[in-house]
N, C-alpha and C positions, 0 to 999 in steps of 0.2 A: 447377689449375696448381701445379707444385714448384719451387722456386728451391732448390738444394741447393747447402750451403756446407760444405766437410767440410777439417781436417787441422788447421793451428798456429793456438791460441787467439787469438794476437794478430789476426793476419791475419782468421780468422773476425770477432773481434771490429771491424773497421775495415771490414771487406765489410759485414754483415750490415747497420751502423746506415748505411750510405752506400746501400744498398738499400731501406729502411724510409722509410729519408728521400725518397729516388727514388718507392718505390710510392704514397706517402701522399699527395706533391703530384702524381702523375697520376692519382690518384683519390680525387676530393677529398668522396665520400659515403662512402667504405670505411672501416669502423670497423676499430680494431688491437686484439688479444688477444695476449697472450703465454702459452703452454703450459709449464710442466717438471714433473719428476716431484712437485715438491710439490703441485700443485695439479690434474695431468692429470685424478683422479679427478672432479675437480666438472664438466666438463666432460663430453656427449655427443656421442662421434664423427659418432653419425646428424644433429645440429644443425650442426658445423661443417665436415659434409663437404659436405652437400646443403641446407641450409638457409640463405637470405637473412636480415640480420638482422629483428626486426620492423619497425622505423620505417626502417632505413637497405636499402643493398642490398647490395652483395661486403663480405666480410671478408677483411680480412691476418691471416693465423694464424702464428704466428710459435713452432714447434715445437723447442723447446732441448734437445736433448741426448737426449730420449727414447727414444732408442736403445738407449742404454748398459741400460734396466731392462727384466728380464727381460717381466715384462706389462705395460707401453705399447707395447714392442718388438712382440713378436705379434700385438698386437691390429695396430696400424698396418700392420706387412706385412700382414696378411689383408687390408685395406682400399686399401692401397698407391695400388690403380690408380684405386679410385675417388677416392680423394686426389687424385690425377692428374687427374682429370676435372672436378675440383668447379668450380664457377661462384667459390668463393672463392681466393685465394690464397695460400698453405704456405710457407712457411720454414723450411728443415729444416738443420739446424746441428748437426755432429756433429763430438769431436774424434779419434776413434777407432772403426773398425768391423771387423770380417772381410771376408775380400773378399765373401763372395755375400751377405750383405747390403749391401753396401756398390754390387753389382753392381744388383740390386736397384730399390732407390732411384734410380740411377742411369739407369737403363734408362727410366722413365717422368718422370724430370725434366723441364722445360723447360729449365733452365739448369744446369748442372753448375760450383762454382769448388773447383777439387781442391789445398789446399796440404800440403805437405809437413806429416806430423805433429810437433811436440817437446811432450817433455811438461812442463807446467807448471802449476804447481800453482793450480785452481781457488778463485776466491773464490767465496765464497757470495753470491747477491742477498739482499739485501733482502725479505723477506716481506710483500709490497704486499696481500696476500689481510685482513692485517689492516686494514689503507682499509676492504674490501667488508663484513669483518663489523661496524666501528664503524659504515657507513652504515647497515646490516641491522638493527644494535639501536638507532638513531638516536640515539647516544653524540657528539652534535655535539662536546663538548669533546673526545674523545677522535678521533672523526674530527679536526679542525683539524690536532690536536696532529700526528697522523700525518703528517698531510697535508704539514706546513710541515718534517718531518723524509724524509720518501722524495724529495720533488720536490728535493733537494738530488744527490740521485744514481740516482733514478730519471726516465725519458724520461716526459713531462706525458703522451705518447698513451699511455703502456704502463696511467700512474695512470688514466686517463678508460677505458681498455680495462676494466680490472678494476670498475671503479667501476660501467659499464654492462653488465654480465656480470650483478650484482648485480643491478640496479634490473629488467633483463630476464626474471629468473629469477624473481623476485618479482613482475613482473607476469603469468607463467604460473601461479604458484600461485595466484594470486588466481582466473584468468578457468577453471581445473582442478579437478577431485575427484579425480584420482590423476597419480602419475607418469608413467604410461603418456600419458596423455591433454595432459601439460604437456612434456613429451619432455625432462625431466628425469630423472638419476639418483634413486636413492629417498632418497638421503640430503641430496641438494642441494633436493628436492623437499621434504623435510620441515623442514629448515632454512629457506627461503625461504616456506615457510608460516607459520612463524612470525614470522619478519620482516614480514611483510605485515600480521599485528598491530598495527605500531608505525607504521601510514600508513592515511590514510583512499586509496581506490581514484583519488582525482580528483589526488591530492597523490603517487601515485606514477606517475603518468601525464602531469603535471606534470614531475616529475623526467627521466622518460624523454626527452622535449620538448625538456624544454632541454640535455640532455644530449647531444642530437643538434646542436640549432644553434650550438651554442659551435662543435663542430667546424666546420660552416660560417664560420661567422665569422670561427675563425681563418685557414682555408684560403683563404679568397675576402679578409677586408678585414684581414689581418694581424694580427690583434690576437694577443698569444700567449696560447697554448691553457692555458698554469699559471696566468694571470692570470684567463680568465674560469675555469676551476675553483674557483677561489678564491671566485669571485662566488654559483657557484652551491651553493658548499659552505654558505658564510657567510647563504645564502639560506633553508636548509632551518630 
């Protein structure tokens, strides 16, 4: 399923989290992932088109801007429809397109919100991939540090997305002898191999665990979701 948000940054920007926020409380097992070009690569399309997570089950993918780079662009249209079809949920947020791709997209959306483009000048986010590598090298003072520095302007599910992307990835290296077999890229596959080093197999499975029931908890008995991160971070 595609939620497509396309035209003035602001407007994108007040749709998208008012929908995030909508998707999350009516689906309160769905883990969230944020996609953009900085990071598109560690991701495989074959995982988050067609693949439930392991411990949880739909994912909110939440796809920034990807349009605009010449190969996420291609790749994605090739795949378009099966995006369309996936059991998870897509968020595709564009501020600027051509029409036929723009037709595109369009054509296999569920939801289309079309506003008027202006252009304005984009901030940069926040580089939250840094969270997944201090967790990766188990740099707890450096993980905290971040931690108490992103959640000031990053969304607590965007930091728990990344966070579990990590611990994920790391538990296919572990249970793998190659990429193929872990449905990792070969670079995230080698990287999370090594990460897996810095955790006995019971203590990242552990992590995984409870990384699932915060989100529970927050969604079902209110508790907010940056405080038990906090718990579990301060845990490790």
């Amino acid at each position: 399923m595609i939620y497509f948000i396309y035209g003035d940054s602001n407007k994108i920007f007040t749709k998208t989290n008012d929908l995030i926020n909508s998707l999350i409380s009516k689906n309160t097992d769905a883990t969230f992932t944020k996609i953009e070009s900085d990071n598109f690569d560690d991701f495989s399309l074959d995982e988050i088109i067609g693949g439930q997570s392991l411990f949880t089950g739909k994912q909110i993918i939440y796809l920034k801007r990807l349009f605009e780079n010449t190969q996420s662009r291609d790749l994605l249209l090739e795949r378009i429809k099966e995006i369309s079809q996936s059991p998870n949920i897509f968020i595709i947020t564009e501020e600027k397109l051509n029409k036929p791709i723009f037709n595109k997209i369009e054509k296999v959306s569920e939801k289309v919100q079309n506003f008027e483009s202006k252009r304005v000048a984009a901030k940069k986010d926040n580089n939250i991939f840094d969270l997944a590598n201090a967790l990766g090298d188990r740099d707890l003072k450096k993980l905290w540090s971040l931690y108490q520095e992103k959640v000031k302007t990053v969304r607590p599910e965007e930091i728990h997305g990344i966070l579990w992307w990590q611990v994920k990835s790391i538990l296919s290296a572990i249970k793998s002898e190659n990429p193929k077999d872990s449905g990792l890229k070969p670079f995230v596959f080698q990287k999370a191999k090594s990460f897996s080093r810095k955790y006995e197999k019971d203590e990242i499975e552990k992590l995984a665990n409870d990384l699932v029931n915060i989100v529970h908890s927050s969604r079902r008995s209110g508790i907010p979701l940056d405080l038990a991160l906090e718990k579990v971070i301060l845990s490790l």
